[in-house]
KESEBA-127447 format. One record per residue (C-alpha): x, y, z. Coordinates in steps of 0.5 Angstrom, whole numbers, plus 2048, in hexadecimal, padded with zeros to 3 digits. Each point is the difference from the previous one (the first is absolute). Example, Ala and Ser with C-alpha at 12.3 -4.5 7.8 and 13.67 -1.06 7.14 Angstrom:
BEGIN
east = 819 north = 7F7 up = 810 .
east = 802 north = 807 up = 7FE .
***
This chain:
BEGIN
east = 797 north = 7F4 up = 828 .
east = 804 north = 806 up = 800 .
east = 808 north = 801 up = 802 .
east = 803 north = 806 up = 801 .
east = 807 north = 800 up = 7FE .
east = 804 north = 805 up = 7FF .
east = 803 north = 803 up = 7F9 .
east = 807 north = 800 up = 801 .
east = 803 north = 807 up = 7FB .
east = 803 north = 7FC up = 7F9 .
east = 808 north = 800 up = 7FF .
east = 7FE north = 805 up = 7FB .
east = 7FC north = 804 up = 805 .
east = 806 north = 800 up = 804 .
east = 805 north = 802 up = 7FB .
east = 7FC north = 806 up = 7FE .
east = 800 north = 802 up = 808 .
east = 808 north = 801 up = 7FF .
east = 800 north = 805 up = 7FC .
east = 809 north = 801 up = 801 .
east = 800 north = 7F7 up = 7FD .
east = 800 north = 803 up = 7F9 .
east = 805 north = 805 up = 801 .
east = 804 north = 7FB up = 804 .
east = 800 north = 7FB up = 7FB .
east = 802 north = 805 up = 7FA .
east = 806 north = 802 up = 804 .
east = 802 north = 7FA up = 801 .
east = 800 north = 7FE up = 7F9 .
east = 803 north = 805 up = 7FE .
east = 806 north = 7FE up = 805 .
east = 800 north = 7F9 up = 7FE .
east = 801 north = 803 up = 7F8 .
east = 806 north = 805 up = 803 .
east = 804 north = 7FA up = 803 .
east = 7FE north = 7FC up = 7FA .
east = 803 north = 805 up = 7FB .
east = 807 north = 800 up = 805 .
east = 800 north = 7F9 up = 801 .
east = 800 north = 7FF up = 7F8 .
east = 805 north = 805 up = 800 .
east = 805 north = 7FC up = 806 .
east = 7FE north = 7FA up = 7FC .
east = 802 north = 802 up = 7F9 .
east = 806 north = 803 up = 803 .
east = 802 north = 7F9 up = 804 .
east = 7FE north = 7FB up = 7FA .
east = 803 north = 804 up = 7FA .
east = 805 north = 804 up = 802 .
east = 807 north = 7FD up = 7FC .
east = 805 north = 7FB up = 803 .
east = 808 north = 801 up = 800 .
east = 801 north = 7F9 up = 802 .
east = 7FE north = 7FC up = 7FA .
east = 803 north = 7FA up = 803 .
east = 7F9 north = 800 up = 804 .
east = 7FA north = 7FF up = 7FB .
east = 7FF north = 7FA up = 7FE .
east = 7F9 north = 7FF up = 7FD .
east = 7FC north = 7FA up = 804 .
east = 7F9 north = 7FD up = 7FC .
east = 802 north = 7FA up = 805 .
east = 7FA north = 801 up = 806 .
east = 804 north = 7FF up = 807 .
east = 807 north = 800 up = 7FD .
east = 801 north = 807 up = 803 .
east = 7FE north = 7FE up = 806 .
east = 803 north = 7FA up = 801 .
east = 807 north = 805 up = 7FE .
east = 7FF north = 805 up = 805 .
east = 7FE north = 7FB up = 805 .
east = 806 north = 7FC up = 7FF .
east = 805 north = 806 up = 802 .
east = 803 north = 800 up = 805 .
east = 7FF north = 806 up = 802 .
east = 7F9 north = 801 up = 802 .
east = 800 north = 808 up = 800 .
east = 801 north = 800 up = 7F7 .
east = 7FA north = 7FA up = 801 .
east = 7FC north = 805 up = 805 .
east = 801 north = 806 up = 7FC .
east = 7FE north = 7FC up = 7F8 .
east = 7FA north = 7FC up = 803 .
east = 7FD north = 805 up = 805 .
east = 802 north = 806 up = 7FC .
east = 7FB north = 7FD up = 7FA .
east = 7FA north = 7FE up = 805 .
east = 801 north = 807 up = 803 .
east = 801 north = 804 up = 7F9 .
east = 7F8 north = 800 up = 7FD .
east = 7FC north = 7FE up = 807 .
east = 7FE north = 807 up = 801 .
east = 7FC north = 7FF up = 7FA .
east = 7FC north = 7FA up = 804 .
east = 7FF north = 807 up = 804 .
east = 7FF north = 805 up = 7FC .
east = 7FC north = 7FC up = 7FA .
east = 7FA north = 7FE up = 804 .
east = 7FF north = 807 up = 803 .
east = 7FF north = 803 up = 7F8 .
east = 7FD north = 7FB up = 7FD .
east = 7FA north = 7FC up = 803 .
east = 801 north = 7FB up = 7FB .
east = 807 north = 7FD up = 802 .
east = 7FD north = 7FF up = 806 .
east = 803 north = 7F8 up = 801 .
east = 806 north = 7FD up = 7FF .
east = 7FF north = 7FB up = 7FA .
east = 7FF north = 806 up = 7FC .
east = 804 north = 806 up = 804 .
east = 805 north = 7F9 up = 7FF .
east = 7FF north = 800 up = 7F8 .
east = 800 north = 808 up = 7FF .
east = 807 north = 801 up = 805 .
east = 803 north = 7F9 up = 7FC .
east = 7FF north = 803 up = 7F9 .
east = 803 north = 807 up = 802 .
east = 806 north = 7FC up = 804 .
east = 800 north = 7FC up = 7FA .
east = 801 north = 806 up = 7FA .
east = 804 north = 803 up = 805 .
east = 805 north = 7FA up = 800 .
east = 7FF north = 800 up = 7F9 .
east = 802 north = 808 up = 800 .
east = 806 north = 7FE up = 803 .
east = 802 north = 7FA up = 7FC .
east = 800 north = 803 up = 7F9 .
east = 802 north = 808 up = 801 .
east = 803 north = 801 up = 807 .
east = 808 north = 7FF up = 7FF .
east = 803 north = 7FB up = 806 .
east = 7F9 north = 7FD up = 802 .
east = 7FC north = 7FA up = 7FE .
east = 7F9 north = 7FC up = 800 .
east = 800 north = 7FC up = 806 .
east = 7F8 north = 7FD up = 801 .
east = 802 north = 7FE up = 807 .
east = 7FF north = 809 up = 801 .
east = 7FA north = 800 up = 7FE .
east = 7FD north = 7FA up = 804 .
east = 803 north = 803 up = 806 .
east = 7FE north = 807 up = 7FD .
east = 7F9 north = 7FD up = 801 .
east = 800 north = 7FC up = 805 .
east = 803 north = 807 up = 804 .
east = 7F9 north = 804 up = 7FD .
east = 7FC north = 7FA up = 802 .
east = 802 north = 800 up = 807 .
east = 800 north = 808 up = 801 .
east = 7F9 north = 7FF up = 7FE .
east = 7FD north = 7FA up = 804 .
east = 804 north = 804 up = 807 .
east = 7FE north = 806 up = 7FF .
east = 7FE north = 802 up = 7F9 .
east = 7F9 north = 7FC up = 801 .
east = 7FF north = 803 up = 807 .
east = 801 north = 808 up = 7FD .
east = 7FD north = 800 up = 7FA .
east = 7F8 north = 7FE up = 804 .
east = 802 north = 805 up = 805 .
east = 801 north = 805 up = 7FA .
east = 7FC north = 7FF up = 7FC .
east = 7FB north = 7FB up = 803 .
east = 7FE north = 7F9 up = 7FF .
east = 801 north = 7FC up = 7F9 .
east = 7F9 north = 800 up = 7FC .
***
C-alpha cells in the first residue's frame, strides 16, 4: 500500500530560500543595541543625576510604603508621574532584551535580570547620588514595567526578529 504524500520544504528550507532574513535580522539587531546604548544613557541620566531638594530623599525598605504615599496625595498628577514614571523608566528593556539576547526570552528570567539591574541602580542611588534614596517600591515598578513592555510587545518582536524560542 502506497500513499502519496507531498513533502512540504522544512522552516530550514524555507529560511535559506530568504536569502535578505539574515541581513534583516542583523540590522535589527544591530538597532535593538543602538536604542539600548541611548536608552542606558537616558536612564543614567534620570536615576543618577543629583537632587537639589534634599527634603525628597527619604530611603524606603518597606515594599508598598512608597506606593501608598504617592496614592494618598491629594494631588494625583505627582502620583501619575512617580509610579507610572517608574513603570515606563526600564520597560524598553522588556523590548530591546529579548530582541538581543535569546536566552531572556520570558518574563520570569527577564523579570530577575531587570529587577537586579533596578535593583543596584536603587542601590547606586542610595549610597553615592547626593539628593536621592533606596526605594524598593522603584525596583518592584521598574520590573514590573520591564515585565509588561515584554508580554505587550517585547514577546511578539522578539520571535518576529529572531524567530521562534529553541
Amino acid at each position: 500500500m502506497s500513499t502519496s504524500t507531498r513533502s512540504r520544504p522544512s522552516a530550514k528550507t524555507a529560511r535559506k530560500s530568504s536569502w535578505y532574513v539574515t541581513p534583516l535580522r542583523v540590522l535589527a539587531i544591530v538597532i535593538a543595541l543602538g536604542i539600548g546604548i541611548v536608552f542606558s544613557y537616558w536612564a543614567a541620566m534620570i536615576t543618577l543625576t543629583p537632587i537639589e531638594d534634599h527634603g525628597q530623599a527619604v530611603g524606603n525598605t518597606d515594599a508598598g510604603h512608597s506606593l501608598r504615599f504617592y496614592l494618598d496625595q491629594p494631588d494625583i498628577k505627582e502620583a501619575i508621574r512617580q509610579l507610572g514614571g517608574n513603570l515606563v523608566l526600564f520597560a524598553p528593556l522588556g523590548i530591546l532584551l529579548p530582541v538581543v539576547f535569546s536566552r531572556l526570552r520570558g518574563p520570569l528570567r527577564l523579570a530577575l535580570v531587570c529587577g537586579l539591574i533596578s535593583f543596584m541602580v536603587e542601590l547606586t542611588q542610595g549610597f553615592a547620588v547626593q539628593g536621592r534614596a533606596f526605594d524598593i517600591d522603584d525596583v518592584i515598578l521598574n520590573t514590573a514595567g520591564v515585565v509588561l513592555a515584554y508580554l505587550l510587545v517585547g514577546r511578539k518582536l522578539a520571535n518576529l526578529i529572531r524567530g521562534p524560542k529553541k
